[in-house]
N, CA and C of each residue as an Amber inpcrd file, in Angstrom:
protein
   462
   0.8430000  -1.1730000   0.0000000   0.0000000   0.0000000   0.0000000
   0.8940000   1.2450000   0.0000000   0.4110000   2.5760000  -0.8030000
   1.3490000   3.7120000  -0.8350000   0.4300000   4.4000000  -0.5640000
   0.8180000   5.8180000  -0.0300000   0.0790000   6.7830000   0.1610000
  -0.7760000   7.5690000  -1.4950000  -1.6690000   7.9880000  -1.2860000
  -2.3040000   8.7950000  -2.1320000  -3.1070000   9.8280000  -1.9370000
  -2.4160000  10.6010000  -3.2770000  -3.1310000  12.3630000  -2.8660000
  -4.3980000  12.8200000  -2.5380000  -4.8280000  13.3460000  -1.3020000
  -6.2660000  13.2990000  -1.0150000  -6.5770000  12.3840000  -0.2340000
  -5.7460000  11.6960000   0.4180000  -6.5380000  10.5420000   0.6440000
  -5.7400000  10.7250000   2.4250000  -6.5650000  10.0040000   3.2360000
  -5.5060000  10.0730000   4.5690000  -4.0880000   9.1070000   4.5060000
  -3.6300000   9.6920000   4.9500000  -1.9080000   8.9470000   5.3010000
  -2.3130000   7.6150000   6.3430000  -2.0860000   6.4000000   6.0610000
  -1.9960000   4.7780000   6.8880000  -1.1260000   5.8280000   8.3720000
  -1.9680000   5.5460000   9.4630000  -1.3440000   5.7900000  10.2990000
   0.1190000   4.9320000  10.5370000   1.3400000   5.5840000  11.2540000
   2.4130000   4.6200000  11.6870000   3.0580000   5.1290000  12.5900000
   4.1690000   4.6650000  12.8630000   4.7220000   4.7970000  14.3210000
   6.3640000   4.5840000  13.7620000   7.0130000   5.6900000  14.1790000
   8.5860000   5.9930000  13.6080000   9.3000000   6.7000000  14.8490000
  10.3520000   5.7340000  14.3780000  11.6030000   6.6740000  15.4370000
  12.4080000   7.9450000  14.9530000  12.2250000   8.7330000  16.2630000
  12.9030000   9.7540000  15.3640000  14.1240000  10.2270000  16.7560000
  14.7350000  11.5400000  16.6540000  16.0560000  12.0530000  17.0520000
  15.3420000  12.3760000  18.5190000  16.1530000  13.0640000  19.5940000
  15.3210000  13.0990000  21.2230000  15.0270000  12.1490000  21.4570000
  14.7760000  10.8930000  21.1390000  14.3840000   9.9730000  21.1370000
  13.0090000  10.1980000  21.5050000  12.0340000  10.4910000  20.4800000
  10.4880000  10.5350000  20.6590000  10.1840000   9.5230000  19.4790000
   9.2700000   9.4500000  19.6020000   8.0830000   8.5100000  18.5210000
   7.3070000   9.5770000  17.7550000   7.1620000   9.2350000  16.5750000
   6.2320000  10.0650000  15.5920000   5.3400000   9.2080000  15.7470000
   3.9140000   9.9070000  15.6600000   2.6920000   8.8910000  14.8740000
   1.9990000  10.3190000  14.3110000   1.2970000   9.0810000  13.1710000
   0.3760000  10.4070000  12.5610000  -0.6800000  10.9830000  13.2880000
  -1.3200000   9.9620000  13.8040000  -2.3760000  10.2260000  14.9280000
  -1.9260000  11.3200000  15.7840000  -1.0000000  11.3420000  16.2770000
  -0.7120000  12.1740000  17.0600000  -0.2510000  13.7390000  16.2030000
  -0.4420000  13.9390000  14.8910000  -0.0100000  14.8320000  14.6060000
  -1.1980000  15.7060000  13.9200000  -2.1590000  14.9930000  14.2920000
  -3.8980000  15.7470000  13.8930000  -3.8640000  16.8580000  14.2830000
  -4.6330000  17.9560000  13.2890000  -4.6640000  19.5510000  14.1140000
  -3.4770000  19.9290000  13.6210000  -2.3690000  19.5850000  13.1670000
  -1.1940000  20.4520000  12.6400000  -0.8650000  19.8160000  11.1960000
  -0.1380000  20.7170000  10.0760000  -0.0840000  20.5840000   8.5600000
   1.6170000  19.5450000   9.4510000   1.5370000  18.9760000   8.2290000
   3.3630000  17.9390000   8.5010000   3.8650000  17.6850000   7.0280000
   5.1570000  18.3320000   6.9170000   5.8940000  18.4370000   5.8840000
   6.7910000  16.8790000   6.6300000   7.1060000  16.2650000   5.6240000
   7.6320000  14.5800000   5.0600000   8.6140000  14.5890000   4.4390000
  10.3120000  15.4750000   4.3820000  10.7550000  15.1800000   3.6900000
  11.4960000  14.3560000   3.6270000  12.0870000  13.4480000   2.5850000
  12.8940000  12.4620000   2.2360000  14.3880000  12.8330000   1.7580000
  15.1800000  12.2780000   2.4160000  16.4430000  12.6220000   1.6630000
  17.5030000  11.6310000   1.6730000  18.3200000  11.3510000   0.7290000
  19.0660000  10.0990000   0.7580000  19.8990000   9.7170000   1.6440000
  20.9110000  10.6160000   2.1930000  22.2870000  10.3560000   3.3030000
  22.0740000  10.8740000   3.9170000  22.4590000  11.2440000   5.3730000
  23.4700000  12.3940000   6.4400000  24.2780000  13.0970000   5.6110000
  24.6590000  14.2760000   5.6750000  25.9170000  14.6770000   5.8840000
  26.2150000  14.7890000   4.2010000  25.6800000  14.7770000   3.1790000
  26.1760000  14.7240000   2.2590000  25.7640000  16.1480000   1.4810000
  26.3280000  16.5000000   0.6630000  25.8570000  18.2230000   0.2400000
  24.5050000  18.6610000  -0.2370000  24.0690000  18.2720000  -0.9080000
  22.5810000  18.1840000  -1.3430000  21.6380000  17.8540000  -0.1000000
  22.1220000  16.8040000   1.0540000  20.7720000  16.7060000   1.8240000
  21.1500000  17.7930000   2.8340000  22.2280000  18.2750000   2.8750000
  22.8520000  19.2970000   3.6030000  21.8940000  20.7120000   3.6020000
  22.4370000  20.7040000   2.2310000  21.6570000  22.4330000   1.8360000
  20.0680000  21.9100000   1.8620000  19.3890000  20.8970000   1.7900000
  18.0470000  20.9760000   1.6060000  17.5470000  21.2480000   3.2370000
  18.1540000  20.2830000   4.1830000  18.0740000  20.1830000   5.6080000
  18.4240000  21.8880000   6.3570000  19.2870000  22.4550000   5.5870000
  19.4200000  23.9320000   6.2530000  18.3900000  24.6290000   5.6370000
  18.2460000  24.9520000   4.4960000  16.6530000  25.6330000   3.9980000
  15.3200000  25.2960000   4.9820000  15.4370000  23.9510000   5.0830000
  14.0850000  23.8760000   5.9200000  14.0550000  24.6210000   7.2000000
  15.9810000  24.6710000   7.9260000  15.5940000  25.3920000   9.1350000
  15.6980000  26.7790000   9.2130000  16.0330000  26.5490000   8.2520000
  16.1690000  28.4090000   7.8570000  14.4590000  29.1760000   8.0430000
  13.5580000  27.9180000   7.5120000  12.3710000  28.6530000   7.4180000
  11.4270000  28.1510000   8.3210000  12.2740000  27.5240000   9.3450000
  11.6460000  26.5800000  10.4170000  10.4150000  27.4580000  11.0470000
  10.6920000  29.1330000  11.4120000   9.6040000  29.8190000  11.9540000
   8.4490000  30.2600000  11.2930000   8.9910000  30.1620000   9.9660000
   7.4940000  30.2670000   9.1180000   7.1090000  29.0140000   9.1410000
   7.2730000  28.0310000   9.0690000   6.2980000  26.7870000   9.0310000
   5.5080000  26.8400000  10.2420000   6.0970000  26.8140000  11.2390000
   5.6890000  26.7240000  12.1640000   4.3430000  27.9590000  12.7120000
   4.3480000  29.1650000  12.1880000   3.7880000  29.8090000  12.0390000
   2.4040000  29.7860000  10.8570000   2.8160000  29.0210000   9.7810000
   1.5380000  28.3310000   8.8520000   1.0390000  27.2720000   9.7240000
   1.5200000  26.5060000  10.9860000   0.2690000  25.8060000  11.5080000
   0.9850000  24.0200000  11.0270000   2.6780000  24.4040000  10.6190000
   3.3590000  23.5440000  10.0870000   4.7060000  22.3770000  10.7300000
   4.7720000  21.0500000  11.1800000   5.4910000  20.6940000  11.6500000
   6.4250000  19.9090000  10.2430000   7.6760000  19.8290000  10.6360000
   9.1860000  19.6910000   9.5880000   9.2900000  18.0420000  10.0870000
   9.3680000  17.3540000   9.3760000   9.8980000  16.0170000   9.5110000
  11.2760000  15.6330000   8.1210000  12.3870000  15.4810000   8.6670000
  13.3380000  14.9330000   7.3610000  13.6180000  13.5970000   7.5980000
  13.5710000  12.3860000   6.7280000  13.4540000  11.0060000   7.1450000
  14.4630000  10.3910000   6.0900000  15.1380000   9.2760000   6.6700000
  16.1300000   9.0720000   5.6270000  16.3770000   7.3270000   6.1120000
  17.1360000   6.3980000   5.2930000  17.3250000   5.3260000   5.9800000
  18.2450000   5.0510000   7.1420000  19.2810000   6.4850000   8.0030000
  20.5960000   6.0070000   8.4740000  19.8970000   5.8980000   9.8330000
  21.0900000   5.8210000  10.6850000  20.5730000   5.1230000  12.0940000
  20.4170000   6.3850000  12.7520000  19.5040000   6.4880000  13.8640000
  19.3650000   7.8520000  14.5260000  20.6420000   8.2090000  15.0850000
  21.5810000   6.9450000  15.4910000  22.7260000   7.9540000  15.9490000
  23.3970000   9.0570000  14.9160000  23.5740000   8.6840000  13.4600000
  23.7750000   9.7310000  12.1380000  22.8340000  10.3920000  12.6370000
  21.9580000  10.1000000  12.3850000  20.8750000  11.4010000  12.6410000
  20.9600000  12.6860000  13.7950000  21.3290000  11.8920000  15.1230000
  21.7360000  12.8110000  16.1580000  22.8540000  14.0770000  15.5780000
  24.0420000  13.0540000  15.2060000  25.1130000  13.8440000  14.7770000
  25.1140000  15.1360000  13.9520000  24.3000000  14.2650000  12.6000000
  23.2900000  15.6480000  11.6450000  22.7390000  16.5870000  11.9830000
  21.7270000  16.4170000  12.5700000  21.1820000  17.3700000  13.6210000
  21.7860000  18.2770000  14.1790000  22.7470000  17.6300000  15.3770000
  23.6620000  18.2740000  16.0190000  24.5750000  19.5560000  14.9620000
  25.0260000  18.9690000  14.1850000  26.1190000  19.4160000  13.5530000
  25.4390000  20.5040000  13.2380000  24.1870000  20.5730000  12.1130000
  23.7230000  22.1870000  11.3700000  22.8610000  22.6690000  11.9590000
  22.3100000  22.1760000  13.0410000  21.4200000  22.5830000  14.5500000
  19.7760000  22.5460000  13.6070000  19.7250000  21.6740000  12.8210000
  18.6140000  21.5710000  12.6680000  17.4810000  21.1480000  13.5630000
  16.3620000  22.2590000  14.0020000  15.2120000  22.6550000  15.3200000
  13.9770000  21.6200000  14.9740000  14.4010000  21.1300000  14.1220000
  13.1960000  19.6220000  14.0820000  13.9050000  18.4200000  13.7840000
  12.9250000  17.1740000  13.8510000  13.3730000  15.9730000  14.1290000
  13.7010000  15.6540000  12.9540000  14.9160000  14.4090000  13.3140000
  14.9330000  13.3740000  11.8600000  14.4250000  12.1380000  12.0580000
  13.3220000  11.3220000  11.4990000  12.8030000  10.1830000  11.2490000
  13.8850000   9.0930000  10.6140000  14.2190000   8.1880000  11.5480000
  14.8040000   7.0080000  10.9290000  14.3530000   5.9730000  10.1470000
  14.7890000   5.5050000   9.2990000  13.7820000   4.7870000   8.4370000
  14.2750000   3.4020000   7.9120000  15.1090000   2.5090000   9.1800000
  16.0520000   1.9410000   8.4070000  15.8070000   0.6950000   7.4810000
  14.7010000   0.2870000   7.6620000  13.6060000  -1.0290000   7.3750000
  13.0800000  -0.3660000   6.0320000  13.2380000   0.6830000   5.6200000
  12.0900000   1.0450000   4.5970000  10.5330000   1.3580000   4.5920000
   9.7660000   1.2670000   5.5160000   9.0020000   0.9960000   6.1500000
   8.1590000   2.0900000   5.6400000   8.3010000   3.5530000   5.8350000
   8.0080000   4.5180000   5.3820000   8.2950000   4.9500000   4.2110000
   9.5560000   4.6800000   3.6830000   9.8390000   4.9790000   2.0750000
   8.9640000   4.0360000   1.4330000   8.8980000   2.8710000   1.4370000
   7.7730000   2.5450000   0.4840000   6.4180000   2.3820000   0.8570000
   6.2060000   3.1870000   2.4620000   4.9270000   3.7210000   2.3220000
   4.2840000   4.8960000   0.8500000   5.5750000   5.9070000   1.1880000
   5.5080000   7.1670000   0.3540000   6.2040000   6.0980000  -0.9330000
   6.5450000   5.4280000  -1.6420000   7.1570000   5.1180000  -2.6400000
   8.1750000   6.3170000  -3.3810000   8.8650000   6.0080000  -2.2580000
  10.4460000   6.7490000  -2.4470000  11.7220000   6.1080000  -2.7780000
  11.5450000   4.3840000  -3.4040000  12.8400000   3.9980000  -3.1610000
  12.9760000   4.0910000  -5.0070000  13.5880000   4.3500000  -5.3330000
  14.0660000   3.7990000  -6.7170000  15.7160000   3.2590000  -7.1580000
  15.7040000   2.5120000  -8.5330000  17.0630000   2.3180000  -8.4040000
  17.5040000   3.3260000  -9.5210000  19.2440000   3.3500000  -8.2500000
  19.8060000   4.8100000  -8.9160000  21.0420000   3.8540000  -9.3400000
  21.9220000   4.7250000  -9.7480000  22.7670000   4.4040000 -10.7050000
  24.1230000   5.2090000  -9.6630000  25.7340000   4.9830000  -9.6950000
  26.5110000   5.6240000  -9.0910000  28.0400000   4.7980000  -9.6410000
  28.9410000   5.7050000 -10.3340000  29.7870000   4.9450000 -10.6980000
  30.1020000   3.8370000 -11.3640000  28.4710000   3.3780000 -12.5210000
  28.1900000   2.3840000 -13.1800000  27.7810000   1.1000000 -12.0880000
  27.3910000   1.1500000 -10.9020000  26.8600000   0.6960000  -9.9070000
  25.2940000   0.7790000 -10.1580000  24.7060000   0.0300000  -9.8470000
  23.1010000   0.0680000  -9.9850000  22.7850000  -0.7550000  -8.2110000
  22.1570000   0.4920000  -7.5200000  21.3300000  -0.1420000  -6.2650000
  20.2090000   0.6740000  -5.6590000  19.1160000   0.0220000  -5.3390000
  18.1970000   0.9910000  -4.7530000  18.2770000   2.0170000  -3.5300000
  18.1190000   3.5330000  -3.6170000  18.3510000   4.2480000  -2.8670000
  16.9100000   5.0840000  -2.4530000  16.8070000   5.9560000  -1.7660000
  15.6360000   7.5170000  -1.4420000  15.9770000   8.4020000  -2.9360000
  14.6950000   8.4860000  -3.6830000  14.7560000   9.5250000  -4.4140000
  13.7840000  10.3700000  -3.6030000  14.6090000  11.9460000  -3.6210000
  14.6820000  12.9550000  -3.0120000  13.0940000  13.3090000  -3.2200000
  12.3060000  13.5530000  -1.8050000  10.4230000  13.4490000  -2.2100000
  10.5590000  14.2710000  -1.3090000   9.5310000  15.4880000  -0.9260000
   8.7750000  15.6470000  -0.1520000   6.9990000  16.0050000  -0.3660000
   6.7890000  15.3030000   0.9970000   4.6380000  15.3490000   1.0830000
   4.3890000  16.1750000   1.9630000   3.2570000  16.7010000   1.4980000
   2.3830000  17.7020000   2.7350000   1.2590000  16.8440000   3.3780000
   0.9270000  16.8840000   4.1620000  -0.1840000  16.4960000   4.8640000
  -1.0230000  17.4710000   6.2280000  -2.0460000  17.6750000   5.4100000
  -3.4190000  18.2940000   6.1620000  -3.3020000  18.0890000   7.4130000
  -4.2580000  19.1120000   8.1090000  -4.3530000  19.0340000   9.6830000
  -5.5870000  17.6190000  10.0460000  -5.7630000  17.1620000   8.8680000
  -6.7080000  16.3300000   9.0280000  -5.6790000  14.7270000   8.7890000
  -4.8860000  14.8370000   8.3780000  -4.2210000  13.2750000   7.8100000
  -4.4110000  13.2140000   6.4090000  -5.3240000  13.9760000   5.2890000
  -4.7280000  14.0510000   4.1580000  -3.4190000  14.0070000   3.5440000
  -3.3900000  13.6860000   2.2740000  -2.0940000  13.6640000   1.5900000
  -2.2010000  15.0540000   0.5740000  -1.8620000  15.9340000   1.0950000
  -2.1150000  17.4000000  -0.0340000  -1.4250000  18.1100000  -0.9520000
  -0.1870000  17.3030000  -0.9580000   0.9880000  17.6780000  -1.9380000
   2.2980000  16.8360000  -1.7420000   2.1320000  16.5080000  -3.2580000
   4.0300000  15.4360000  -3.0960000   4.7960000  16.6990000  -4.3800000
   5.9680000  16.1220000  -4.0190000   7.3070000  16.8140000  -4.6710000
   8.1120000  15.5390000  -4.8160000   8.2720000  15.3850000  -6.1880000
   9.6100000  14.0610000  -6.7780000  10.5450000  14.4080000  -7.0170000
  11.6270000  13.8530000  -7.4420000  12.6880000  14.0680000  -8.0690000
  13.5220000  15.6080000  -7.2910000  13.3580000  16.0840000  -6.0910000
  13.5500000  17.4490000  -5.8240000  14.8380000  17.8050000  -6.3690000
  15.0130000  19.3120000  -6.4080000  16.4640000  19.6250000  -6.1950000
  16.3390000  20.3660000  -5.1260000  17.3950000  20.4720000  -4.0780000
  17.2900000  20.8170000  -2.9260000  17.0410000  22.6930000  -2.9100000
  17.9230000  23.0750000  -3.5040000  17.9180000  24.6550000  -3.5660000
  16.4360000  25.1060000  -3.9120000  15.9350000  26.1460000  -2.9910000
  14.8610000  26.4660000  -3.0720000  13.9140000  26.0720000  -3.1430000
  14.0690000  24.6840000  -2.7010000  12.7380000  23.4800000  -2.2420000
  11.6060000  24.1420000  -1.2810000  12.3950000  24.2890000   0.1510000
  11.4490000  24.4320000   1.7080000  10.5810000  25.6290000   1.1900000
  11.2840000  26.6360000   0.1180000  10.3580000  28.1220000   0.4230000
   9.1500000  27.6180000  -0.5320000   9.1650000  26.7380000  -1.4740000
   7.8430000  26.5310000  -2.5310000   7.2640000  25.7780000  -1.3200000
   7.4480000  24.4720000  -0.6380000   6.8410000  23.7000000   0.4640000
   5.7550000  24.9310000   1.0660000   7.0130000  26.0700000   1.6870000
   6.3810000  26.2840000   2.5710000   4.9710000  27.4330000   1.8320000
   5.0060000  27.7500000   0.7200000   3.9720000  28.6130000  -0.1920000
   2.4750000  27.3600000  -0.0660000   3.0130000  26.4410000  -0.0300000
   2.2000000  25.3840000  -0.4030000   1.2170000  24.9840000   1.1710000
   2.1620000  25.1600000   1.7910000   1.6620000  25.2840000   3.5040000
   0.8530000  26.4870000   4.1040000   1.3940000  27.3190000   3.6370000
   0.7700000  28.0710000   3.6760000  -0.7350000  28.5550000   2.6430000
  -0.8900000  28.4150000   1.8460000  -2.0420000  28.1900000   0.8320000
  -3.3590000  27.1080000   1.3860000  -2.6800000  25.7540000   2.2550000
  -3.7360000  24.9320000   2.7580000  -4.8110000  25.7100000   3.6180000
């Protein structure tokens, strides 16, 4: 089963950084940005992960919570975090569990290497559990500020 637009998000239950639990249930009453990104620490999820906190107070101000979810272990994740002081959580994802909820895995290509990785997604989701906007293929630069036009518009 994958998520679909309009439709409510399959509730689930994810680990994330602080060591808290996400559920969707629990995130009723507030819009939740989903983004996906392939590594820690690598330049592209870098600059996408600082944009978002760059605009962390306007989301939050549209009525908006930041989720970035990736397959590494929360301790990467801590570190990540730590390192560019990003003010929201990272969702661990190491099972896949959530990427092919959202159908985010595809196979990429690297050095004439072929293996399945996160192509770069982010989803919006309603204060209700709707699915109200996906983004594929992103490029990171100037991603969060269209997100957040889009968050703001709900």
């Amino acid at each position: 089963m994958t998520v679909t637009l309009n439709r409510k998000v399959p509730d689930f239950t994810a680990d994330a950084t602080r060591d808290t639990q996400i559920r969707v249930k629990d995130l009723a009453g507030s819009k939740v940005v989903l983004y996906f990104y392939p590594r820690d620490s690598t330049p592209g999820c870098t600059t996408e992960g600082r944009e978002f906190a760059e605009l962390h107070d306007d989301f939050r101000k549209a009525g908006c919570r930041v989720f970035g979810i990736s397959k590494d272990s929360l301790r990467k994740h801590e570190n990540f975090k730590a390192k560019q002081g990003f003010p929201f959580e990272l969702i661990s994802d190491p099972d896949e569990t959530l990427c092919r909820l959202f159908d985010v895995i595809r196979l990429k290509k690297m050095y004439g290497k072929e293996y399945e990785g996160i192509e770069r997604s982010t989803f919006l989701i309603d204060e209700q559990g709707k699915l109200r906007a996906e983004w594929r293929k992103v490029k990171p630069a100037g991603h969060a500020a269209e997100v957040l036009e889009a968050a703001r518009s709900l």
